[in-house]
C-alpha positions as a Python dict, from the first residue, in 0.01 Angstrom:
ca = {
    (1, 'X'): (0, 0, 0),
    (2, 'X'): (-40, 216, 276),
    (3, 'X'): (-46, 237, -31),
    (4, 'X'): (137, -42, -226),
    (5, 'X'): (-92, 102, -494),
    (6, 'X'): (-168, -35, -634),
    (7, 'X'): (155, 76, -407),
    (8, 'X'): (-146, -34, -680),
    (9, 'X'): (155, 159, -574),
    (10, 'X'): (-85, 72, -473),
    (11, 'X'): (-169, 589, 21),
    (12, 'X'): (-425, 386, 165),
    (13, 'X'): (-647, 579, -96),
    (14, 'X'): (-492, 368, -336),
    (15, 'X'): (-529, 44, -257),
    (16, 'X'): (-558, -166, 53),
    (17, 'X'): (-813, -275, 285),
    (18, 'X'): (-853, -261, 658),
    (19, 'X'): (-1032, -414, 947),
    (20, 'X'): (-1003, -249, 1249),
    (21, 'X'): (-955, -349, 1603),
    (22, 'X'): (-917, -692, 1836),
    (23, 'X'): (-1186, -920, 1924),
    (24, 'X'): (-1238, -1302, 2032),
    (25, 'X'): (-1226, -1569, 1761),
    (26, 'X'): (-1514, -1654, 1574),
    (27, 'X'): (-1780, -1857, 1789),
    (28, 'X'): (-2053, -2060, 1800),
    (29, 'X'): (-2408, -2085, 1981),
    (30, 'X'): (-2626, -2281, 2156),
    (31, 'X'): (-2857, -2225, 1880),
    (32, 'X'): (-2626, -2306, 1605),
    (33, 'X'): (-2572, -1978, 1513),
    (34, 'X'): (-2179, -1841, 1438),
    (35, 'X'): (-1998, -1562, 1437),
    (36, 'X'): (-1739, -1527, 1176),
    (37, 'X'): (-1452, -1284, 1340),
    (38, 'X'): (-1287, -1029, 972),
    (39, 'X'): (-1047, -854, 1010),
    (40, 'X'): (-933, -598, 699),
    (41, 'X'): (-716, -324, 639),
    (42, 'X'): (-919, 25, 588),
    (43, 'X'): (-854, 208, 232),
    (44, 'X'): (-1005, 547, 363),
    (45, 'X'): (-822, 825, 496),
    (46, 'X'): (-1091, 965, 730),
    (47, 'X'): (-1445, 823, 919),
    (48, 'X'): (-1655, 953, 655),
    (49, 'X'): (-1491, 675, 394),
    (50, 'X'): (-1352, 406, 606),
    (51, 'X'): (-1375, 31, 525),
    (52, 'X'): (-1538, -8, 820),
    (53, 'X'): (-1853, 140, 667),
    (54, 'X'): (-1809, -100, 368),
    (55, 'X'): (-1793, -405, 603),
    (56, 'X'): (-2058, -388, 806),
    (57, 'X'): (-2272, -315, 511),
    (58, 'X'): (-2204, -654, 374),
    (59, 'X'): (-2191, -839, 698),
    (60, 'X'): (-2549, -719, 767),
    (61, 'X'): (-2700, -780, 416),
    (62, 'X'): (-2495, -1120, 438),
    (63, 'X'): (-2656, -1192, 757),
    (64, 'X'): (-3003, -1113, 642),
    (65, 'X'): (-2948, -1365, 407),
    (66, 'X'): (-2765, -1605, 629),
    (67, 'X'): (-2925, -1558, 974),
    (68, 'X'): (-2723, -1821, 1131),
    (69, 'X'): (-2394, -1658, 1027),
    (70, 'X'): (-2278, -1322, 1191),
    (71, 'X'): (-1990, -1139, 1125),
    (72, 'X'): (-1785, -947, 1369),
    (73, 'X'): (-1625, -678, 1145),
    (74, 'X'): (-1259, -525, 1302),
    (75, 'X'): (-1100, -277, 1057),
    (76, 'X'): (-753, -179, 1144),
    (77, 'X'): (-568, 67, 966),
    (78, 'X'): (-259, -15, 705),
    (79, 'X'): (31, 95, 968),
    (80, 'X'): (-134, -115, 1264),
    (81, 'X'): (-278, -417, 1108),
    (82, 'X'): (19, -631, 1032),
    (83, 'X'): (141, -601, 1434),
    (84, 'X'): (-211, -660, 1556),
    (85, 'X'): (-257, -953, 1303),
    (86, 'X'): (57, -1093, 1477),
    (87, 'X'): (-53, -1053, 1796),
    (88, 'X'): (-388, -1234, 1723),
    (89, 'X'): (-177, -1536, 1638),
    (90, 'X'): (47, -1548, 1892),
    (91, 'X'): (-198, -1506, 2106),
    (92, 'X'): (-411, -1793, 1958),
    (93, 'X'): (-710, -1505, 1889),
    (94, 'X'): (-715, -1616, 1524),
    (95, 'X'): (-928, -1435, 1255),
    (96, 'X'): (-1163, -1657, 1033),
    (97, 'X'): (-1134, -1433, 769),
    (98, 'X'): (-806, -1151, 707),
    (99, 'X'): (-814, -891, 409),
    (100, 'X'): (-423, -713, 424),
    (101, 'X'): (-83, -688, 215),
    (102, 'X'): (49, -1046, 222),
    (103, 'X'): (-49, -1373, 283),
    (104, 'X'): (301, -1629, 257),
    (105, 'X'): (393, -1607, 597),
    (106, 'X'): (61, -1767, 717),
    (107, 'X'): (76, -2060, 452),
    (108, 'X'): (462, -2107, 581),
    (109, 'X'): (263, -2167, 944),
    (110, 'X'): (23, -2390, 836),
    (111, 'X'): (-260, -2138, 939),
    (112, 'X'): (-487, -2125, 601),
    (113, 'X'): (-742, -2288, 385),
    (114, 'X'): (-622, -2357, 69),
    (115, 'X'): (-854, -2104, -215),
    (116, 'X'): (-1049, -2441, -320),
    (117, 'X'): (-1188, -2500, 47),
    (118, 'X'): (-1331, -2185, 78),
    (119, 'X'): (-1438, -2086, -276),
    (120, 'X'): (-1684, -2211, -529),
    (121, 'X'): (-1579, -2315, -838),
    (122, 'X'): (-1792, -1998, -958),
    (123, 'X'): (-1571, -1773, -747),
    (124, 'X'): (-1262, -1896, -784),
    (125, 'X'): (-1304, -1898, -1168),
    (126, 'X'): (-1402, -1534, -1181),
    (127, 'X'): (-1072, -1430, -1041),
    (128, 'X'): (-842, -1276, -1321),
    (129, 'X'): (-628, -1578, -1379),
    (130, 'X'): (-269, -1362, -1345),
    (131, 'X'): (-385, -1258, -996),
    (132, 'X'): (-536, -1597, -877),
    (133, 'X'): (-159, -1745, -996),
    (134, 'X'): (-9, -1513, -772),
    (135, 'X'): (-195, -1606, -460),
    (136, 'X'): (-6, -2015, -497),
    (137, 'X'): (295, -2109, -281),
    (138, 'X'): (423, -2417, -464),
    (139, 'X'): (147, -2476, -730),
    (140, 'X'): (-112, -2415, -457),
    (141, 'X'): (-347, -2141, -425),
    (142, 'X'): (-385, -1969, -77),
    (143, 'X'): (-392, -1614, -173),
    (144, 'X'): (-743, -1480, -249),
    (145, 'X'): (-670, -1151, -471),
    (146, 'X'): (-892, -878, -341),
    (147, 'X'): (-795, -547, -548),
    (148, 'X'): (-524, -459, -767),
    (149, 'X'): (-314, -216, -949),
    (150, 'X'): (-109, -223, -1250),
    (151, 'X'): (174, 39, -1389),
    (152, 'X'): (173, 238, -1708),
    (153, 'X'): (367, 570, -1767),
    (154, 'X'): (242, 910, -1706),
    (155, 'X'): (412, 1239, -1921),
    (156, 'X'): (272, 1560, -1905),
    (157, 'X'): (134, 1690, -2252),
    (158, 'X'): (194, 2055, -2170),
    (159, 'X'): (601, 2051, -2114),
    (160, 'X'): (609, 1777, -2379),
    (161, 'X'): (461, 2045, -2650),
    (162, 'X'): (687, 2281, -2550),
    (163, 'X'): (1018, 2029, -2614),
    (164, 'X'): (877, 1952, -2928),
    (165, 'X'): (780, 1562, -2830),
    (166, 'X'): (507, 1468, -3078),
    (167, 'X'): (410, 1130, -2836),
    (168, 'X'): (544, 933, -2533),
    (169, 'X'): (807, 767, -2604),
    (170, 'X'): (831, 377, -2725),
    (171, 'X'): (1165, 206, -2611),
    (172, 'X'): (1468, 352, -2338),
    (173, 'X'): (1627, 565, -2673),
    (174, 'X'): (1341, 742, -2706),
    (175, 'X'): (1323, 820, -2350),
    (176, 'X'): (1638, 947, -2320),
    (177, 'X'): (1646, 1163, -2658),
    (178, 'X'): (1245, 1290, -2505),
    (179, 'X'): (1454, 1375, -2147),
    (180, 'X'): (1727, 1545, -2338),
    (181, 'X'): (1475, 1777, -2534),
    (182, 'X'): (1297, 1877, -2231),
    (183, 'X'): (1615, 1933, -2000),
    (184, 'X'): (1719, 2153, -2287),
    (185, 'X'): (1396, 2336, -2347),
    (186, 'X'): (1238, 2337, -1995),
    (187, 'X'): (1430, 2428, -1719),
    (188, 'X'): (1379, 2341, -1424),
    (189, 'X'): (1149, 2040, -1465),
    (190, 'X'): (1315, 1660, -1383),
    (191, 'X'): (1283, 1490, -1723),
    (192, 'X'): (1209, 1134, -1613),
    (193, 'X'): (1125, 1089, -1238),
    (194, 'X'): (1318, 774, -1109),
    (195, 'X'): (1251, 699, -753),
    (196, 'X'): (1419, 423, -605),
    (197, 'X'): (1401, 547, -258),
    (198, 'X'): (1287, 303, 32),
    (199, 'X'): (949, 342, -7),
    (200, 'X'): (874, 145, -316),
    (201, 'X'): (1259, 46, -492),
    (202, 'X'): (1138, -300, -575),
    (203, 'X'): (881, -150, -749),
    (204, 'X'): (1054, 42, -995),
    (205, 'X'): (1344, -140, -987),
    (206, 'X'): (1142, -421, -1153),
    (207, 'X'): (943, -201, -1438),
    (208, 'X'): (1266, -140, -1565),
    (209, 'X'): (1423, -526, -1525),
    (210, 'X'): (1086, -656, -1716),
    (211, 'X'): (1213, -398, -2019),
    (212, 'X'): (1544, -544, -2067),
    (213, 'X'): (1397, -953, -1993),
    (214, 'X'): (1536, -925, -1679),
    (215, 'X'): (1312, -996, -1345),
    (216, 'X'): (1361, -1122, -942),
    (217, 'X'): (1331, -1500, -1031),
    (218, 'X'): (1332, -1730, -1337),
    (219, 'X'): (1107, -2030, -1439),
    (220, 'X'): (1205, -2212, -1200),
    (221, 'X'): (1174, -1959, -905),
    (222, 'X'): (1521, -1899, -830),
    (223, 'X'): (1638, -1529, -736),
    (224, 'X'): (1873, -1374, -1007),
    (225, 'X'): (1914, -1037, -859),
    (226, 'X'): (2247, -1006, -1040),
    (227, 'X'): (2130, -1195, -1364),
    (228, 'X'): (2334, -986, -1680),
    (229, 'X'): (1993, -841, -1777),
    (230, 'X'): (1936, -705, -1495),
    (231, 'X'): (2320, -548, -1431),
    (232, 'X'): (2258, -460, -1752),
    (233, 'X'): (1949, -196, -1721),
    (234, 'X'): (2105, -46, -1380),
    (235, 'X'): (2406, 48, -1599),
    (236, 'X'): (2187, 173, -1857),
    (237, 'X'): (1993, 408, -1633),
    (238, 'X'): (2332, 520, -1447),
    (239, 'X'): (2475, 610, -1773),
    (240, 'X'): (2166, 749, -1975),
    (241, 'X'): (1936, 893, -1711),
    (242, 'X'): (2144, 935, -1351),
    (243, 'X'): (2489, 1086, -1488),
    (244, 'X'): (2392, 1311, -1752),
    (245, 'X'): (2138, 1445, -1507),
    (246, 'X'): (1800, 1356, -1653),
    (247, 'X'): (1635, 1238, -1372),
    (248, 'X'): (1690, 1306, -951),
    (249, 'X'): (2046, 1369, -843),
    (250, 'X'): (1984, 1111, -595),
    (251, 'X'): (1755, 859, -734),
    (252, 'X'): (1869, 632, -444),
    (253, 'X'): (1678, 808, -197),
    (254, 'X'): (1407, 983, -360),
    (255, 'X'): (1053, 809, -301),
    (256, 'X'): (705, 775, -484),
    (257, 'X'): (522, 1006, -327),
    (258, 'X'): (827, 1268, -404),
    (259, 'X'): (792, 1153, -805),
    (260, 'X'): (412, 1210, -782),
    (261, 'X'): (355, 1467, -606),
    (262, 'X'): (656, 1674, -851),
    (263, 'X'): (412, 1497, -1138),
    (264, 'X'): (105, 1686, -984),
    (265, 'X'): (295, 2015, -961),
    (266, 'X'): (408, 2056, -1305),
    (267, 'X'): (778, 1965, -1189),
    (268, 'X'): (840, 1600, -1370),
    (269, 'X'): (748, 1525, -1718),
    (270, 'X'): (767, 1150, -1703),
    (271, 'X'): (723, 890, -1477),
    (272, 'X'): (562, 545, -1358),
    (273, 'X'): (259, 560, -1245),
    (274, 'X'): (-21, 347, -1039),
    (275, 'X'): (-408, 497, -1079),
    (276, 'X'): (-398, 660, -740),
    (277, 'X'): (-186, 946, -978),
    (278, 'X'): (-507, 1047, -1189),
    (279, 'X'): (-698, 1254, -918),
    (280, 'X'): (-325, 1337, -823),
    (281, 'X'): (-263, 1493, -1178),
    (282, 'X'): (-654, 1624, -1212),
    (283, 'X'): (-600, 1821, -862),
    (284, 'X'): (-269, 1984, -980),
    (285, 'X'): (-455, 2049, -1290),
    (286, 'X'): (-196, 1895, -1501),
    (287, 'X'): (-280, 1808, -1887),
    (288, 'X'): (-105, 1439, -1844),
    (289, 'X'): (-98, 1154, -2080),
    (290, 'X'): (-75, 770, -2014),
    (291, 'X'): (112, 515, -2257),
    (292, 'X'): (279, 158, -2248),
    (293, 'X'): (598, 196, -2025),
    (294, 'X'): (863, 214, -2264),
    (295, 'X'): (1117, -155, -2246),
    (296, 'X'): (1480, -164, -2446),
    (297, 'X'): (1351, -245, -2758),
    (298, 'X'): (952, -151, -2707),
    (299, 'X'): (690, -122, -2513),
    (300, 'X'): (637, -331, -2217),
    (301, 'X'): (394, -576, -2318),
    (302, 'X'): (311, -718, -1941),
    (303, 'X'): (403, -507, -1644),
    (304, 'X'): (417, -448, -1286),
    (305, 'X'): (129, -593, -1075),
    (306, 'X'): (36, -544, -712),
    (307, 'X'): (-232, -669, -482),
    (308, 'X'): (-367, -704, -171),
    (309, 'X'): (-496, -1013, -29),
    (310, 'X'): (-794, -1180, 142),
    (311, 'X'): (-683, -1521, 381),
    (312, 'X'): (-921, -1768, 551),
    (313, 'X'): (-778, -1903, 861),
    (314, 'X'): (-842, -2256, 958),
    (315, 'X'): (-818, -2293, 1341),
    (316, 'X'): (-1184, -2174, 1430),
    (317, 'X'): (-1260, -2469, 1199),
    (318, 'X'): (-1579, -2268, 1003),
    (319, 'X'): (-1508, -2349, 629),
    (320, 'X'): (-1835, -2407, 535),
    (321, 'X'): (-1923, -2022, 700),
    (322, 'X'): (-1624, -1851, 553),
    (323, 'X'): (-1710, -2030, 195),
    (324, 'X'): (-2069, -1895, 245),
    (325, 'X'): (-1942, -1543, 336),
    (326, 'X'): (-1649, -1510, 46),
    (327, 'X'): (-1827, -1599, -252),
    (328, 'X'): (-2117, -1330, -159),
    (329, 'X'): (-1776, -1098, -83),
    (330, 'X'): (-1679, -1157, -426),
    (331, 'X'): (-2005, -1122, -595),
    (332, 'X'): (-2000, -800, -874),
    (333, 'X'): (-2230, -615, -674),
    (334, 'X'): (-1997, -611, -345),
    (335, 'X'): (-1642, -563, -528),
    (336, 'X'): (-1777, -352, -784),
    (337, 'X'): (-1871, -87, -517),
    (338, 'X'): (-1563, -134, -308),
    (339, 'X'): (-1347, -101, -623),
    (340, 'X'): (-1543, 240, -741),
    (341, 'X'): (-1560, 369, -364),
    (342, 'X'): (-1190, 358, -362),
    (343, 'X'): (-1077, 435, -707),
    (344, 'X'): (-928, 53, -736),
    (345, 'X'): (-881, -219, -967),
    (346, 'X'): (-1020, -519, -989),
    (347, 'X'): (-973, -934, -945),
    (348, 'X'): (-1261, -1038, -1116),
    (349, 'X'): (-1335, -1088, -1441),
    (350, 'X'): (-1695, -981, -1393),
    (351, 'X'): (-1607, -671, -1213),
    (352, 'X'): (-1318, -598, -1492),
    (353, 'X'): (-1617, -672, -1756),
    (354, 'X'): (-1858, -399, -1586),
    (355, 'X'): (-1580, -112, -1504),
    (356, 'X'): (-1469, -137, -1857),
    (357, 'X'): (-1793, -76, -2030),
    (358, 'X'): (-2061, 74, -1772),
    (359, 'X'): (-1867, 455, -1911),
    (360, 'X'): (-1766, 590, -1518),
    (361, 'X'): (-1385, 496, -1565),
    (362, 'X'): (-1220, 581, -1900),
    (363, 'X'): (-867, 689, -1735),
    (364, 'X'): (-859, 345, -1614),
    (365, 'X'): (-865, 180, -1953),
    (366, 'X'): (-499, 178, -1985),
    (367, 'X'): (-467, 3, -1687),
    (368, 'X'): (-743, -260, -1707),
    (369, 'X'): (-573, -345, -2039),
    (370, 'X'): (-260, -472, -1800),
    (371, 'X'): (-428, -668, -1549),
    (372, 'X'): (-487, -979, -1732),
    (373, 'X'): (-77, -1012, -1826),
    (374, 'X'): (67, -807, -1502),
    (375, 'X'): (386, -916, -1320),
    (376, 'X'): (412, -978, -1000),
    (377, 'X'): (661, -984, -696),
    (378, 'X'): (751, -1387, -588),
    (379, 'X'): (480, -1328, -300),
    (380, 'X'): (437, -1724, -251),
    (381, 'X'): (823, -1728, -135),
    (382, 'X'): (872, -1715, 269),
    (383, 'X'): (1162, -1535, 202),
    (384, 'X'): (1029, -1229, -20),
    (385, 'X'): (929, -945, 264),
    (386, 'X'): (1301, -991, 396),
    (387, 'X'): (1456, -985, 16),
    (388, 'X'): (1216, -677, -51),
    (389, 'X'): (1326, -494, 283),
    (390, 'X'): (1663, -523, 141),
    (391, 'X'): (1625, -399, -182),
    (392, 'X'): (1421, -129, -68),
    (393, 'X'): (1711, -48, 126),
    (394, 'X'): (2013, -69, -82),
    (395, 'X'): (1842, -150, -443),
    (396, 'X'): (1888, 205, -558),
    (397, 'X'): (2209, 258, -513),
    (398, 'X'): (2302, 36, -810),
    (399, 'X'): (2262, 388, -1015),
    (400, 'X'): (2518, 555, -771),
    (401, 'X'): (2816, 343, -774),
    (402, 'X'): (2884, -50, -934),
    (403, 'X'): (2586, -227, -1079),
    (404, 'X'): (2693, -569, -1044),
    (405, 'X'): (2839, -546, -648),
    (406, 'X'): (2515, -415, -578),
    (407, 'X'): (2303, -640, -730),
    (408, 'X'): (2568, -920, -654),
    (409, 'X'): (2553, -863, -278),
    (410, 'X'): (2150, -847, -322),
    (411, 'X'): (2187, -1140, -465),
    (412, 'X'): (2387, -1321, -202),
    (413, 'X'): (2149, -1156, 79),
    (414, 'X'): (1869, -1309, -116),
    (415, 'X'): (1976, -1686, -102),
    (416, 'X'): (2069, -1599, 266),
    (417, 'X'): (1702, -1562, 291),
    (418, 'X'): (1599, -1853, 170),
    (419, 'X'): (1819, -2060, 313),
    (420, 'X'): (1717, -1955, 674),
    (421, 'X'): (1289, -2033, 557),
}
């Protein structure tokens, strides 16, 4: 996410967080007061909504209730933060507390807490369990979920009544006979949008593995890029979607925001989509529809799920002030308005509990109803971000030419990775 949202997919609109600027680490006083040194990723698009507004709203109601704890609030935005983070370090100007994308690298360097030094049992046990799994490296929790985002497809009711399609499709036959009917009777719309572009290939790429059992890893968290399930579903969408011409010409390097924004305007039927596409579809005034994404044999019953990530660093040595300062973070009042302020998901059960029944987010319900089974990305391996950048890279073209070299030489890039961690 610039927008992971969430991509949640998940546009920084969609889901990600950002603390803004450089500062000295945290410090203390004579007077035994601290200063607690954040620094998050911003989720607004202009001054009027930026994190940085959110921050210093809790910092000073934490402080009021904490007077010997400050907090020096830096929001950076989502195309800046990771370089400036990495500057920090090197420069030995650590955070005490980091809200961004991804949080491996720093348990690789030794650099965090571990989730139980700097949670209460309270807080930790709040956190959706799926999420809170996907914050371990090795059976060890590091990772502190902070929002969310799940997938579910989008079709658009209007050009599906005039093909004829009673309801969104249920398994990858029905998809295709639903694309055929509307590339037959509505021209000039792309039946199923399938971008596997750069900007978010893993992504998609894995929606369609988890249909067919496939996935990046197995039980025992080994890649298996090239497992036969996976070959398996590139061939399928080469041969049922790609050649026969129901989707993009050149799925390879067509991206998200291409898919959604020819979603908004009328100009794709179907698709996969993360929440930031409601007001998407609502401004383009588009009658859409959300259902289970369709698998091989039925409807996904766990799918893709993203996050962003809140870290507590452990050189300024204040674990008993960043414990304090999280678990009022993560109280329902504080996530609850971050998550409605920015059209997110949640990590919290409680949270999940109130924006399910308080009535405010009914085209969320499909979504909530995936959080508590989503799939995730192997974040808590070193080597992910560089097997990512690669698939994002070449992943797509496994629907242009061979399947299996494509995911075969992913494959071998992939334990290349590894091997260098």
């Amino acid at each position: 996410m610039n927008k992971r949202v969430l991509a949640l997919s998940v546009a920084c609109t969609v889901g990600a967080l950002t603390l803004s600027a450089c500062g000295g680490g945290g410090s203390g006083s004579a007077d035994g007061t601290v200063t607690l040194k954040l620094v998050a990723a911003d989720y607004g698009d202009k001054a009027s909504n930026s994190s940085t507004l959110y921050w210093k709203d809790v910092a000073k109601r934490f402080t009021a209730a904490n007077p010997k704890i400050k907090v020096d609030v830096q929001v950076i935005n989502w195309n800046d933060i990771d370089a400036q983070v990495k500057t920090m370090i090197q420069s030995g100007n650590m955070p005490d507390v980091l809200q961004t994308g991804g949080y491996a690298d720093k348990v690789s360097d030794d650099l965090l807490y571990k989730a139980d030094d700097v949670l209460s049992v309270g807080t930790q046990a709040d956190l959706i369990d799926s999420f809170a799994k996907a914050g371990e490296v090795k059976g060890v929790q590091y990772g502190i979920p902070f929002v969310s985002s799940s997938r579910t497809l989008f079709y658009n009711k209007a050009i599906f009544k005039k093909a004829g399609i009673a309801q969104a499709p249920q398994n990858w036959a029905e998809l295709k006979a639903d694309a055929e009917k509307i590339k037959a009777k509505v021209p000039g719309v792309t039946p199923y949008a399938l971008p596997l572009g750069p900007e978010e290939a893993q992504g998609e790429s894995l929606i369609w593995e988890l249909g067919n059992g496939g996935g990046y890893t197995d039980s025992s968290g080994a890649y298996t890029l090239n497992s036969p399930k996976n070959i398996d579903t590139f061939k399928w969408l080469k041969s049922n979607l790609v050649d026969p011409g129901l989707t993009y010409a050149h799925p390879a390097t067509t991206d998200r925001k291409t898919a959604f924004a020819d979603f908004a305007a009328g100009k794709a039927a179907m698709l996969n989509g993360h929440p930031s596409l409601i007001q998407m579809a609502k401004d383009g005034k588009i009658d859409y529809g959300t259902a289970p994404i369709p698998g091989k044999t039925g409807p996904l019953k766990s799918t893709l799920g993203v996050a962003d990530w809140m870290m507590a660093f452990k050189d300024n040595g204040h674990q008993a002030q960043i414990r304090k300062f999280l678990d009022f973070a993560y109280s329902k009042e504080n996530t609850l308005k971050f998550d409605e302020t920015y059209n997110l998901m949640p990590v919290t059960e409680d949270t999940l509990a109130e924006m399910r029944s308080n009535g405010k987010h009914d085209d969320l319900k499909p979504f909530f109803a995936q959080l508590p089974d989503a799939v995730f990305y192997p974040l808590g391996d070193t080597s992910w971000d560089a097997v990512s950048a690669e698939i994002k890279k070449n992943g797509g073209t496994a629907v242009d030419g061979d399947p299996a070299k494509v995911l075969g030489d992913l494959q071998k890039s992939a334990e290349a990775a590894r091997a260098d961690q």
